[in-house]
Each structure stands twice: as structure tokens, then as C-alpha cells.
MOPAC internal coordinates of N, CA, C and O (Angstrom, degrees):
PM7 1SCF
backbone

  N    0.0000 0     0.00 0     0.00 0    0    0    0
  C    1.4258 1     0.00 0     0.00 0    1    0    0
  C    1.5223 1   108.59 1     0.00 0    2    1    0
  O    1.2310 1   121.19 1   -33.53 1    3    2    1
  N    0.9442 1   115.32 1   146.47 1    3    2    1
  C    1.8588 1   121.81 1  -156.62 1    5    3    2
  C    1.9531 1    97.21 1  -107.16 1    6    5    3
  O    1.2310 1   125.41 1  -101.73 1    7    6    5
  N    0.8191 1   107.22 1    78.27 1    7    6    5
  C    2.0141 1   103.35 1   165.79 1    9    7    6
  C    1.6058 1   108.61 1   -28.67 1   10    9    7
  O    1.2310 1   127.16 1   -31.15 1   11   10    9
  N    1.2184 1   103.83 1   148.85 1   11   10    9
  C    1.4643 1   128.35 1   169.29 1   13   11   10
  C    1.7912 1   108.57 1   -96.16 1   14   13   11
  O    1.2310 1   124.79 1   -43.79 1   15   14   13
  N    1.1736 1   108.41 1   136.21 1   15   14   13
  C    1.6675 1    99.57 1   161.03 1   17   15   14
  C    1.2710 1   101.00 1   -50.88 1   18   17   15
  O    1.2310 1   104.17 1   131.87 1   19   18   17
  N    1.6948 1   146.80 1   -48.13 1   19   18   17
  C    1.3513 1    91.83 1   177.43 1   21   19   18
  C    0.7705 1   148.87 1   -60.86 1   22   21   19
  O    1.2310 1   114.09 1   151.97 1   23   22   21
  N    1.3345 1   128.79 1   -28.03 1   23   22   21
  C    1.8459 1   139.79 1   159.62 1   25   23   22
  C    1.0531 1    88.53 1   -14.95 1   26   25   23
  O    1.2310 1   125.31 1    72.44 1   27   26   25
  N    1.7796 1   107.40 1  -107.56 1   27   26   25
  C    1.2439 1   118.19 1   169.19 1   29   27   26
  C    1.8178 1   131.78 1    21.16 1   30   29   27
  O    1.2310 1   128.52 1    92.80 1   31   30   29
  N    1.2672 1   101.19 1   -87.20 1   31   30   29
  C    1.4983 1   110.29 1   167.11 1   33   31   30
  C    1.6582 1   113.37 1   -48.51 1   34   33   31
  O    1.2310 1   112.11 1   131.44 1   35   34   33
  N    1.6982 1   132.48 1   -48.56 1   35   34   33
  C    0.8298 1   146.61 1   161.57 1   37   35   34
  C    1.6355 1    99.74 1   -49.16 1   38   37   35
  O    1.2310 1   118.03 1    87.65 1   39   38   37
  N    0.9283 1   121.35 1   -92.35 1   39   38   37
  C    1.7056 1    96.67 1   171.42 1   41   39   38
  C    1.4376 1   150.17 1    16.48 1   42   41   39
  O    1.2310 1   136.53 1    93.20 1   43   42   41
  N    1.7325 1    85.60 1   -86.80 1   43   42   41
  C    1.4828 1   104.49 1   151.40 1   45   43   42
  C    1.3597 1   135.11 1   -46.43 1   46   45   43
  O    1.2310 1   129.73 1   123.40 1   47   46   45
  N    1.3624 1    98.85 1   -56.60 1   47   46   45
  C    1.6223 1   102.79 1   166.33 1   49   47   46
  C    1.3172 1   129.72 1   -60.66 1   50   49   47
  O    1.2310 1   117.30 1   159.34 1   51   50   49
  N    1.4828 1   122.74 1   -20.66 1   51   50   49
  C    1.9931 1   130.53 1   157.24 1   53   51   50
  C    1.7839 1    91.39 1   -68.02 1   54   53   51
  O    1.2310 1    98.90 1   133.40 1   55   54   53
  N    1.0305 1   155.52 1   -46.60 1   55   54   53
  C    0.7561 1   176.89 1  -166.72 1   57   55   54
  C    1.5546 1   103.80 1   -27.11 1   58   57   55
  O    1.2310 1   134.36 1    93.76 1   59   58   57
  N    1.4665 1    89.84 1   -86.24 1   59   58   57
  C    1.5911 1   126.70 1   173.20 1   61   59   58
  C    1.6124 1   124.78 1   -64.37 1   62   61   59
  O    1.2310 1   127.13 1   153.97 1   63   62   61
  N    1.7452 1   103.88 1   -26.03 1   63   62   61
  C    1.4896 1   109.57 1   177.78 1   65   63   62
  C    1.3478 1   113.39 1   -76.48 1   66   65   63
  O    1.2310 1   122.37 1   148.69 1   67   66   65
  N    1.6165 1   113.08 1   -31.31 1   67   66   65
  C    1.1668 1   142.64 1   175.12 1   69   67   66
  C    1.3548 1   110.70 1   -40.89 1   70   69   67
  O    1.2310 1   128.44 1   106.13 1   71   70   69
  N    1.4724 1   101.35 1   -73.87 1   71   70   69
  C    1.5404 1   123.88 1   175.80 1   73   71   70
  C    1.7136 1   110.75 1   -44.30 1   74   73   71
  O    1.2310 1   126.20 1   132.79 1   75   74   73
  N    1.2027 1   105.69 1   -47.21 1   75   74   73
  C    1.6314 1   109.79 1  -162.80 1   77   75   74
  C    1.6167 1    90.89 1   -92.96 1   78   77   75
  O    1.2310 1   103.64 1   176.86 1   79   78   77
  N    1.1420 1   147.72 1    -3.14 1   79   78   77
  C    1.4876 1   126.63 1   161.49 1   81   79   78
  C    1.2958 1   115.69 1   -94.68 1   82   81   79
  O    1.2310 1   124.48 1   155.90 1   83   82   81
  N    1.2862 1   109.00 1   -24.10 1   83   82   81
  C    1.9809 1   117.22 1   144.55 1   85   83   82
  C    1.3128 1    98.22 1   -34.51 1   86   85   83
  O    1.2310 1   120.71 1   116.41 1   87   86   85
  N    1.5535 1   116.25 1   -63.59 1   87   86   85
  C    1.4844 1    92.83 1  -138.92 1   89   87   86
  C    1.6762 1   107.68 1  -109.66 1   90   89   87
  O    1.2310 1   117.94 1   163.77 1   91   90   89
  N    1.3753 1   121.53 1   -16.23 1   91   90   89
  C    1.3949 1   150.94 1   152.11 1   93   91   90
  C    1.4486 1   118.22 1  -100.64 1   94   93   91
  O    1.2310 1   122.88 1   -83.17 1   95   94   93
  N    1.2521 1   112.09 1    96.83 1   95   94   93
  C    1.9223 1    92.46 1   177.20 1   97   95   94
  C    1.8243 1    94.33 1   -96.24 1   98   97   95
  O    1.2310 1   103.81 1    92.43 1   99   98   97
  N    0.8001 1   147.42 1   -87.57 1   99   98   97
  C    1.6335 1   141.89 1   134.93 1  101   99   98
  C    1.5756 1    89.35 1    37.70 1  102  101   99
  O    1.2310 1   106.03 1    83.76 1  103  102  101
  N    1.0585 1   143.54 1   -96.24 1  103  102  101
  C    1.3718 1   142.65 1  -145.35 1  105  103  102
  C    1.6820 1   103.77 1   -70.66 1  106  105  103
  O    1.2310 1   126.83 1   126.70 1  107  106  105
  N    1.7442 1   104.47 1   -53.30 1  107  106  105
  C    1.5413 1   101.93 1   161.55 1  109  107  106
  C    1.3031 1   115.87 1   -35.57 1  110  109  107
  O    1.2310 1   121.36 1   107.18 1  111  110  109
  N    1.0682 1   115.00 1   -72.82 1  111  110  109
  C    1.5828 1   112.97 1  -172.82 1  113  111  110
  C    1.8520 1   116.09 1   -33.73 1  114  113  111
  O    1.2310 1   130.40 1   129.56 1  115  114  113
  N    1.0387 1    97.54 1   -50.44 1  115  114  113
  C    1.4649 1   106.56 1  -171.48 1  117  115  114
  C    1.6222 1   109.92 1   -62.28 1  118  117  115
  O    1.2310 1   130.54 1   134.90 1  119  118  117
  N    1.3558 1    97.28 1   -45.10 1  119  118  117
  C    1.7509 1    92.16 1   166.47 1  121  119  118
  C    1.3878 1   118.64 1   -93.49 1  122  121  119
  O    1.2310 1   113.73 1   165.22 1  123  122  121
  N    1.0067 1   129.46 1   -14.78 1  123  122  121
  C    1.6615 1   126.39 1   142.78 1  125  123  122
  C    1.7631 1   109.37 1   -24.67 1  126  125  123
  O    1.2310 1   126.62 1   104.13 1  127  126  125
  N    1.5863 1   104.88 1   -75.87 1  127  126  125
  C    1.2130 1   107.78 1  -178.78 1  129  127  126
  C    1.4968 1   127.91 1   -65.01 1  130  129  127
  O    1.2310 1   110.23 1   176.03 1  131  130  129
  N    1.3358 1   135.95 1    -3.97 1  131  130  129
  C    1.1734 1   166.02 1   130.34 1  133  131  130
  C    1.6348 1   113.82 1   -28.25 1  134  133  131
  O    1.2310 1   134.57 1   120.85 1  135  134  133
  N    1.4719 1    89.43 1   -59.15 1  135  134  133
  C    1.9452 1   102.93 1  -174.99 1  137  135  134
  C    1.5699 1   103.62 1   -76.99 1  138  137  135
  O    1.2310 1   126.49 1   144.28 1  139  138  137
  N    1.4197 1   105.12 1   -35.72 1  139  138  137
  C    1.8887 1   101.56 1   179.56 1  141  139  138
  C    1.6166 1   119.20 1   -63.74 1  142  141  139
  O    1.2310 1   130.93 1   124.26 1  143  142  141
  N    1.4136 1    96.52 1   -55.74 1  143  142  141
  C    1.6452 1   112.39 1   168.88 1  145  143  142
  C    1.6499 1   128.02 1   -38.90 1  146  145  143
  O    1.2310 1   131.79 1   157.65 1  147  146  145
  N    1.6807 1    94.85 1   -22.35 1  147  146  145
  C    1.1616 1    90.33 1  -158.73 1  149  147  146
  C    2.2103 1    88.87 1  -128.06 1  150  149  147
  O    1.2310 1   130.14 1  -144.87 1  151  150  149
  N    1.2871 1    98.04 1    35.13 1  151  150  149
  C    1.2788 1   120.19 1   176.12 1  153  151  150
  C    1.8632 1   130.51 1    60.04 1  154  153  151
  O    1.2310 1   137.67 1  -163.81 1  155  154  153
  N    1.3357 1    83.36 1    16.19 1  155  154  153
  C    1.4947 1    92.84 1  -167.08 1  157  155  154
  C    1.5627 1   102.07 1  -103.35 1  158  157  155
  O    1.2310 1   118.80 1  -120.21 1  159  158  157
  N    1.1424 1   119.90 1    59.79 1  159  158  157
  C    1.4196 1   132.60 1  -168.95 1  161  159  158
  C    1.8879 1   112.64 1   -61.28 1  162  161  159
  O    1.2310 1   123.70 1   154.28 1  163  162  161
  N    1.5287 1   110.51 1   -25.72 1  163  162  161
  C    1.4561 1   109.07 1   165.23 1  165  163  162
  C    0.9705 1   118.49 1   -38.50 1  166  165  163
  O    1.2310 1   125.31 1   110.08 1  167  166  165
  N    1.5029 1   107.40 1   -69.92 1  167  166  165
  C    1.8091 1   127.26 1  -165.99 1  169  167  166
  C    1.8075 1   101.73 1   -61.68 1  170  169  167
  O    1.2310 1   107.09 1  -138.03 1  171  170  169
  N    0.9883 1   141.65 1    41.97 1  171  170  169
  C    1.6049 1   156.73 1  -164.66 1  173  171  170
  C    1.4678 1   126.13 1   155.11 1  174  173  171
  O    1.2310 1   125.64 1   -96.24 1  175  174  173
  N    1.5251 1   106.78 1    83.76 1  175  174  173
  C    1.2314 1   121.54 1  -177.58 1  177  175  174
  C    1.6709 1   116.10 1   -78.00 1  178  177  175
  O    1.2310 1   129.23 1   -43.23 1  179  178  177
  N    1.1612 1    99.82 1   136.77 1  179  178  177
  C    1.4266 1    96.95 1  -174.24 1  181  179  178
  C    1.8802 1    99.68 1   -88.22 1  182  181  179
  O    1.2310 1   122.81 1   -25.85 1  183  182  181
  N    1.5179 1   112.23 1   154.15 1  183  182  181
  C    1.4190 1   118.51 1   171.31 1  185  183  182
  C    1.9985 1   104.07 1   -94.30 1  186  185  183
  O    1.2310 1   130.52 1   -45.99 1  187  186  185
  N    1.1282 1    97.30 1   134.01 1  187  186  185
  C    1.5489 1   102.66 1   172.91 1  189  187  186
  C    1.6500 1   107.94 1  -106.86 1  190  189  187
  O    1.2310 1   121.49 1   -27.15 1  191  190  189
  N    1.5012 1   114.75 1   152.85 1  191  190  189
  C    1.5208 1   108.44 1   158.85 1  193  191  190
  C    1.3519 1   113.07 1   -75.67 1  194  193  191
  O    1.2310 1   117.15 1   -19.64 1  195  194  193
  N    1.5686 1   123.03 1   160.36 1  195  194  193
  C    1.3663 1   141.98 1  -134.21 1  197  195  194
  C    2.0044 1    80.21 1   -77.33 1  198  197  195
  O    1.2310 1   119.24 1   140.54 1  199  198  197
  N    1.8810 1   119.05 1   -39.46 1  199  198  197
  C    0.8491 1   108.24 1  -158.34 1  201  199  198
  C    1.8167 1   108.64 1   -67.12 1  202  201  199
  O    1.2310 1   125.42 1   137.01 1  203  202  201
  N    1.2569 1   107.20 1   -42.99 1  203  202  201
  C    1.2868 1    99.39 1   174.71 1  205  203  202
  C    1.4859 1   139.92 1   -70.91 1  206  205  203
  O    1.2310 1   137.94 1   173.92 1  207  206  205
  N    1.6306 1    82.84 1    -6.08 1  207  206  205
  C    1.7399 1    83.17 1  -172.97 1  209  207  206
  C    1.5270 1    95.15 1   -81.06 1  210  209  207
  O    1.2310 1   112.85 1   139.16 1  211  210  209
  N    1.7713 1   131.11 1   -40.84 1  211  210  209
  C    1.0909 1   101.94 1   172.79 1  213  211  210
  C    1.5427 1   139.14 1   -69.14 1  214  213  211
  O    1.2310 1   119.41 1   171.64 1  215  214  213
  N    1.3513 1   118.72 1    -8.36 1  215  214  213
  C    1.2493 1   149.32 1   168.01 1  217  215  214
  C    2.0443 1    85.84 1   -52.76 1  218  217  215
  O    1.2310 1   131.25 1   116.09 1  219  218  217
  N    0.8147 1    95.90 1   -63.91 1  219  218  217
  C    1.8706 1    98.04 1  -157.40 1  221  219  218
  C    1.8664 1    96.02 1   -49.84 1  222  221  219
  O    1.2310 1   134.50 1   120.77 1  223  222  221
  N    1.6457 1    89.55 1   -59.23 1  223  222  221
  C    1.9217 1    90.03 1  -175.28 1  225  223  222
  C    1.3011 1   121.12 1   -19.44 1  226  225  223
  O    1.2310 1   124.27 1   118.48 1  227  226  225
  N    1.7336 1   109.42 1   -61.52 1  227  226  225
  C    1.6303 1   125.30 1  -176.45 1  229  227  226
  C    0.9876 1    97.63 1   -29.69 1  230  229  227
  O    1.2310 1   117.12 1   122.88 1  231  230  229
  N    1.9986 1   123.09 1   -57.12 1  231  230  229
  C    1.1631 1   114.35 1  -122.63 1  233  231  230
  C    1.2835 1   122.93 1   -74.37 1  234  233  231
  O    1.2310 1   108.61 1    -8.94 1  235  234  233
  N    1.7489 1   138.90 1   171.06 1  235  234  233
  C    1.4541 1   104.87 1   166.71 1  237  235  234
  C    2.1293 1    85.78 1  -139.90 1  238  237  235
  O    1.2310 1   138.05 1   -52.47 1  239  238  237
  N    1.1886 1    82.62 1   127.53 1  239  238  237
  C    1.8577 1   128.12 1  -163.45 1  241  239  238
  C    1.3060 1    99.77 1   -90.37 1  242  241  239
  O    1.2310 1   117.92 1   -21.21 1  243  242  241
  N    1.8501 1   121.57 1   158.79 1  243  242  241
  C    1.2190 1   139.16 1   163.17 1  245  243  242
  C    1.9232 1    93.70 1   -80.59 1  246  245  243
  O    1.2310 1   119.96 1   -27.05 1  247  246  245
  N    1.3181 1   117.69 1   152.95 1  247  246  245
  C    1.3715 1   105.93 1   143.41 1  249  247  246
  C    1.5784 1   138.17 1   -18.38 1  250  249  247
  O    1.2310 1   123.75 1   107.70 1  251  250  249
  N    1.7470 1   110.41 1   -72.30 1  251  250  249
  C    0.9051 1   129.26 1   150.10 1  253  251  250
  C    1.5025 1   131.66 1    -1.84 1  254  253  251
  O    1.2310 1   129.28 1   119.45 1  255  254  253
  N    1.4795 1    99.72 1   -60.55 1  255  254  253
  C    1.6875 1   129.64 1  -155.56 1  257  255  254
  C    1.6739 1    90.34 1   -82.26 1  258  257  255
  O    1.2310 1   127.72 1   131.30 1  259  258  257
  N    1.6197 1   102.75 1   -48.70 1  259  258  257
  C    1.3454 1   110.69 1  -154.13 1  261  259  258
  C    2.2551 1   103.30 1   -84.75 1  262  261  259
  O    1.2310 1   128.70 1   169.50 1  263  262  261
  N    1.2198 1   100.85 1   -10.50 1  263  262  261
  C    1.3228 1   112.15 1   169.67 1  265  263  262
  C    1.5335 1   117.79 1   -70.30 1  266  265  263
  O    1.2310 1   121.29 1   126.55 1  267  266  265
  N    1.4798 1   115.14 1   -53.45 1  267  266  265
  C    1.4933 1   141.86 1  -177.07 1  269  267  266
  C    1.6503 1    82.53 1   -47.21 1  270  269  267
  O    1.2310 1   130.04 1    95.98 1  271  270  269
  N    1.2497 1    98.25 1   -84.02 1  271  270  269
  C    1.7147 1   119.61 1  -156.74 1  273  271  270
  C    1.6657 1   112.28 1   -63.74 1  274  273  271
  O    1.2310 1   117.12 1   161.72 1  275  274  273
  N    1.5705 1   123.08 1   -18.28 1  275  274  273
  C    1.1623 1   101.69 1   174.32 1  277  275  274
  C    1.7322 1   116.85 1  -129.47 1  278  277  275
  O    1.2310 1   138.43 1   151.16 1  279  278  277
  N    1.4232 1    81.89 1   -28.84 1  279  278  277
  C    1.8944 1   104.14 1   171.07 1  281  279  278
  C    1.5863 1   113.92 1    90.14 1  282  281  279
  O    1.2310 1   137.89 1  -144.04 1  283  282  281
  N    1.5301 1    82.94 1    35.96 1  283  282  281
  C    2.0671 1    78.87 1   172.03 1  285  283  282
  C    1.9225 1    74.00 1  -116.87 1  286  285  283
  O    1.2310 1   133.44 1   -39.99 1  287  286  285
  N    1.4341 1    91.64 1   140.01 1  287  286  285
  C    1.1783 1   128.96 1   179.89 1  289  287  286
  C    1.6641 1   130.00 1   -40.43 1  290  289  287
  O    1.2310 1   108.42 1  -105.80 1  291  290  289
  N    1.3540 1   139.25 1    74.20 1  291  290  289
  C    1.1035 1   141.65 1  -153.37 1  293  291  290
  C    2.0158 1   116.63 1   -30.47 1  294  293  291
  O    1.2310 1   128.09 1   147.43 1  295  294  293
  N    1.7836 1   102.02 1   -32.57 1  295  294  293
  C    0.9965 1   121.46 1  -159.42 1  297  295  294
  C    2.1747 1    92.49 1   -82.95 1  298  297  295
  O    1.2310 1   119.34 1   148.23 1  299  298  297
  N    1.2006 1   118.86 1   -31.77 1  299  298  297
  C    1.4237 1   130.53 1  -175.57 1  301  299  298
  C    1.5940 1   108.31 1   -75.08 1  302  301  299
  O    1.2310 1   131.14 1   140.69 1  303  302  301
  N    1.2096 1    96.11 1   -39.31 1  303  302  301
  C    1.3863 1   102.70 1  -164.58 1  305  303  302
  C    2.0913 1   107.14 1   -89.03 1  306  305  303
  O    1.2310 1   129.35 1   171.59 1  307  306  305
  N    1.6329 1    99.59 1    -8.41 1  307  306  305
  C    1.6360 1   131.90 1  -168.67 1  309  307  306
  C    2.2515 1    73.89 1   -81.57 1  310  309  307
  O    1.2310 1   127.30 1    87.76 1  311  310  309
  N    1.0924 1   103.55 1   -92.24 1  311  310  309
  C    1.3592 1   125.19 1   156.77 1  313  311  310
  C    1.6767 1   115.01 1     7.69 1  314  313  311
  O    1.2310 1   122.36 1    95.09 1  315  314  313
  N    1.1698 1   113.09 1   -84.91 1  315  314  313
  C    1.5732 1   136.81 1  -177.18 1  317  315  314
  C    2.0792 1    85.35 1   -31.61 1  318  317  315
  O    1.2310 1   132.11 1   113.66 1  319  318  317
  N    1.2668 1    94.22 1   -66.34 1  319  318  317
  C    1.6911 1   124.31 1  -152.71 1  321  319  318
  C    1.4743 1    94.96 1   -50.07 1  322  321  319
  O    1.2310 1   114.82 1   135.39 1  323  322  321
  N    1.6236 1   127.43 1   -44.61 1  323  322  321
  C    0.8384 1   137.94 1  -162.50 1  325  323  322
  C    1.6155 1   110.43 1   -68.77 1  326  325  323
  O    1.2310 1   125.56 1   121.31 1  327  326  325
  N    1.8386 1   106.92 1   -58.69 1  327  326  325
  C    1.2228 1   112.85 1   163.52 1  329  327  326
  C    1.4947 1   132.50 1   -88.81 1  330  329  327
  O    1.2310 1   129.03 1  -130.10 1  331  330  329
  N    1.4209 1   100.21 1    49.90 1  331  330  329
  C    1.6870 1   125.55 1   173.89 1  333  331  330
  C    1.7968 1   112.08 1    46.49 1  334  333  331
  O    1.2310 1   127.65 1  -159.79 1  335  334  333
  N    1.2378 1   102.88 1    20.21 1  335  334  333
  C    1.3345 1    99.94 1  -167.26 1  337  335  334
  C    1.9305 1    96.20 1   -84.19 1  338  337  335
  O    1.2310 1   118.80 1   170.63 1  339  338  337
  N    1.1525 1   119.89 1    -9.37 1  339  338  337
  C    1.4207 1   110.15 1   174.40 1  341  339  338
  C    2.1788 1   101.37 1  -151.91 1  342  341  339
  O    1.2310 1   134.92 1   -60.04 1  343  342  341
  N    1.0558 1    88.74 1   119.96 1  343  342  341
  C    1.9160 1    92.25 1  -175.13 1  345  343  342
  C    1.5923 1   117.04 1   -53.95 1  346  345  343
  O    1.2310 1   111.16 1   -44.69 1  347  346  345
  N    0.9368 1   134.25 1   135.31 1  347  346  345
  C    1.3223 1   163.23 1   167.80 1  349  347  346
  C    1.6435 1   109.63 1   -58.73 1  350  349  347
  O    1.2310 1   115.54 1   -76.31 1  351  350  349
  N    1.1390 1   126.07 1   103.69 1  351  350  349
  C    1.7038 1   123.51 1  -171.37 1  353  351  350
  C    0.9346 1   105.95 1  -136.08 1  354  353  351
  O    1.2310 1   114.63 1  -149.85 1  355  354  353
  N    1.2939 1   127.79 1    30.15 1  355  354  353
  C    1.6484 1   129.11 1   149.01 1  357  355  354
  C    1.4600 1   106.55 1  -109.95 1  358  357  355
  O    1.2310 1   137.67 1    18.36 1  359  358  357
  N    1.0342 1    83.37 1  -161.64 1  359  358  357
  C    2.3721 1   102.21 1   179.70 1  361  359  358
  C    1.2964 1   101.23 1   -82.76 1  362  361  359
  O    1.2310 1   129.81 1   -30.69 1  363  362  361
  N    1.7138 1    98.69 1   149.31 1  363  362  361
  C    1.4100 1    93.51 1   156.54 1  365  363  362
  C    1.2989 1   133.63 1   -42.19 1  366  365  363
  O    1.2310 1   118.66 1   -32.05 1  367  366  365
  N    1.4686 1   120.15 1   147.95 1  367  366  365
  C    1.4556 1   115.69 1   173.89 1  369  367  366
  C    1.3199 1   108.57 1    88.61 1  370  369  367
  O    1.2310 1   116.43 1   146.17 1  371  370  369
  N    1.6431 1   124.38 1   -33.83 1  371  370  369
  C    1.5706 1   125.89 1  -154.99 1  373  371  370
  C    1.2214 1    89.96 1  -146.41 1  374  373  371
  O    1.2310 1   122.96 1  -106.46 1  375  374  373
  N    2.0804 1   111.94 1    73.54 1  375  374  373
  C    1.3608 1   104.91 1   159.54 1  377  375  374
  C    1.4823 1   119.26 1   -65.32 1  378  377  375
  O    1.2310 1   132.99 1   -26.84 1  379  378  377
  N    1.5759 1    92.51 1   153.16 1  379  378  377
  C    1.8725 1    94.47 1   163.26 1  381  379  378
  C    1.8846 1    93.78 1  -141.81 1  382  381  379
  O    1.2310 1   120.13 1   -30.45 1  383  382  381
  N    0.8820 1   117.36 1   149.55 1  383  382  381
  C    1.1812 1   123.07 1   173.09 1  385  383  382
  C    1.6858 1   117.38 1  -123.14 1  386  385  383
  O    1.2310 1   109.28 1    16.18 1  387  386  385
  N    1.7304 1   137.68 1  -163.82 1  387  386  385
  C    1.0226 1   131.66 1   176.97 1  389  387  386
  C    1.6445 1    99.93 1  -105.97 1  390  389  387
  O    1.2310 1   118.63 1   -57.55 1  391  390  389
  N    1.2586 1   120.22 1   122.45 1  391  390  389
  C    1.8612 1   118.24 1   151.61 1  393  391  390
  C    1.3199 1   105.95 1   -27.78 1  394  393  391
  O    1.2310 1   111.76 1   129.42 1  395  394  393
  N    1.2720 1   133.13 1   -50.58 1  395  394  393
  C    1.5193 1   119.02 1  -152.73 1  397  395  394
  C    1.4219 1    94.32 1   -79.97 1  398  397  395
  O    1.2310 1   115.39 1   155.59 1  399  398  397
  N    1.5643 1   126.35 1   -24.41 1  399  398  397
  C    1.6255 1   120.71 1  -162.32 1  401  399  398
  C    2.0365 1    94.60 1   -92.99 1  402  401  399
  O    1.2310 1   122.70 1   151.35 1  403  402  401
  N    0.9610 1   112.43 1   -28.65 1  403  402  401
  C    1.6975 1   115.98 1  -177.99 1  405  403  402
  C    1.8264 1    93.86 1   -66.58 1  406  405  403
  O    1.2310 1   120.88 1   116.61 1  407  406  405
  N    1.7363 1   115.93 1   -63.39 1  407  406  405
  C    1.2571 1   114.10 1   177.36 1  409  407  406
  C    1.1956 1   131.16 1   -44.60 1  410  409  407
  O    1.2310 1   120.97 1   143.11 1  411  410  409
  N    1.1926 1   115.76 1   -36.89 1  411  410  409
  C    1.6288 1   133.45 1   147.10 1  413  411  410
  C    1.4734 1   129.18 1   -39.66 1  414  413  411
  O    1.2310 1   117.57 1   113.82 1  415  414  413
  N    0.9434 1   122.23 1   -66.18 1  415  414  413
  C    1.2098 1   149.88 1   120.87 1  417  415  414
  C    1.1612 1   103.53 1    23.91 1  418  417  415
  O    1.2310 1   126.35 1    70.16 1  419  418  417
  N    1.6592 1   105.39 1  -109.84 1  419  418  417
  C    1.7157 1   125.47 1  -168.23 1  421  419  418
  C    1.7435 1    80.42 1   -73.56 1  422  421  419
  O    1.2310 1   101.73 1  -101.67 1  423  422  421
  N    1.1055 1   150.94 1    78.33 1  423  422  421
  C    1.4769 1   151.41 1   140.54 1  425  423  422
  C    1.6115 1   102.78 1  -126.68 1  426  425  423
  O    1.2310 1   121.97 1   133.27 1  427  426  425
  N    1.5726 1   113.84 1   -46.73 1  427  426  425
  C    1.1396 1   115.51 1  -173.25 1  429  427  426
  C    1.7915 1   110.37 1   -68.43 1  430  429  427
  O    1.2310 1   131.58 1   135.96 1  431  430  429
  N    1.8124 1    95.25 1   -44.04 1  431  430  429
  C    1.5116 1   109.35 1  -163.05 1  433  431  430
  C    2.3037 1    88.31 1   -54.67 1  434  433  431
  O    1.2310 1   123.36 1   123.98 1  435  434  433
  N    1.3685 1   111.17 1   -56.02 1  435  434  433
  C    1.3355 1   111.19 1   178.29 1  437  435  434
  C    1.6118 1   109.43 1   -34.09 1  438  437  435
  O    1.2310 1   118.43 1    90.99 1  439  438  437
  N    1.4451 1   120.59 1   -89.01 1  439  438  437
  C    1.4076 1   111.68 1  -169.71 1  441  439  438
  C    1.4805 1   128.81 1   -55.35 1  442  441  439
  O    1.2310 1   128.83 1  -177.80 1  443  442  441
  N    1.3534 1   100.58 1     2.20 1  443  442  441
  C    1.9740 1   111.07 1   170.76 1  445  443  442
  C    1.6661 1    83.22 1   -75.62 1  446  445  443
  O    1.2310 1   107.64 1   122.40 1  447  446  445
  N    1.1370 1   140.67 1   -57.60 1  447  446  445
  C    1.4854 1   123.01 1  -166.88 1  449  447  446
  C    1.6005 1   105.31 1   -53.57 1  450  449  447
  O    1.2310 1   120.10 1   180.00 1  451  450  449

């Protein structure tokens, strides 16, 4: 699968948030909440407890659902589905796919960079 400079840039930018909640978590936060507000929910990952995060894996999500809740991109993950790189388990028209196969997913699409 071929990355976009945005990836890329997106990258960079986990990159740097990374770095600065190392070294500011206090200031992260503040622009965390900055990046959500202002809809860019990637760049500010939320932490789940262990119970829900495996709760989430099971689950199998609209795009949509799986954007809100994890912040890989409804339109990427629209994408993935298209070029069979992750199966389609809803109805036509009304994909839903599995979290664990999207997480998968954007793991592989990552170490191709």
C-alpha cells in the first residue's frame, strides 16, 4: 500500500506529540484538547482501561463509530475496505468492519513507512 504525504506528515506529527508528553504531559494535554475540539481527534489519543480496550477489539464498528472512538479516519478505513485490504461485514452501503482488523490494518500500513 503506497502512503500519502499525509500519512507521512501525520507521522511526524505522533512523532512530536509523543516527544512533548515525554517531556510536558500538562501542556500535551492542553493541546490534545485543542486537536479534539477542533476535530482532529488522531493527533490525541485517548487511553482506555485494559477492560475496555479488549471490549473494543471484539467489536465490529461503522467507519464512523470506529473514527469517533479511535481516530483512524472513517474515509481510510472506507478505503482499506475498498482495496480488500480489511473485509466488509455489514450490508451494502453500511460498512462495518472489525477494530481488531482496522488496528491491524493501520499497524501494517505504519511499518510499510
Amino acid at each position: 500500500m503506497r502512503r500519502s504525504a499525509l500519512d507521512d506528515a501525520r507521522d511526524i506529527a505522533r512523532l512530536y506529540r509523543n516527544t512533548l508528553q515525554a517531556i510536558a504531559p500538562q501542556r500535551c494535554a492542553e493541546i490534545d484538547e485543542v486537536a479534539r475540539k477542533r476535530g482532529q481527534h488522531w493527533a490525541a489519543p485517548v487511553e482506555l482501561p485494559a477492560e475496555a480496550a479488549a471490549a473494543l477489539m471484539g467489536a465490529i464498528l461503522s467507519p464512523a463509530d470506529i473514527e469517533r472512538t479511535i481516530g483512524i479516519p472513517a474515509g481510510t478505513i472506507r478505503a482499506w475496505i475498498n482495496k480488500g485490504v480489511i473485509e466488509n461485514q455489514g450490508e451494502r452501503g453500511r460498512p462495518k468492519v472489525s477494530v481488531a482488523d482496522v488496528l491491524e490494518a493501520e499497524s501494517r500500513h505504519r511499518k510499510a513507512a
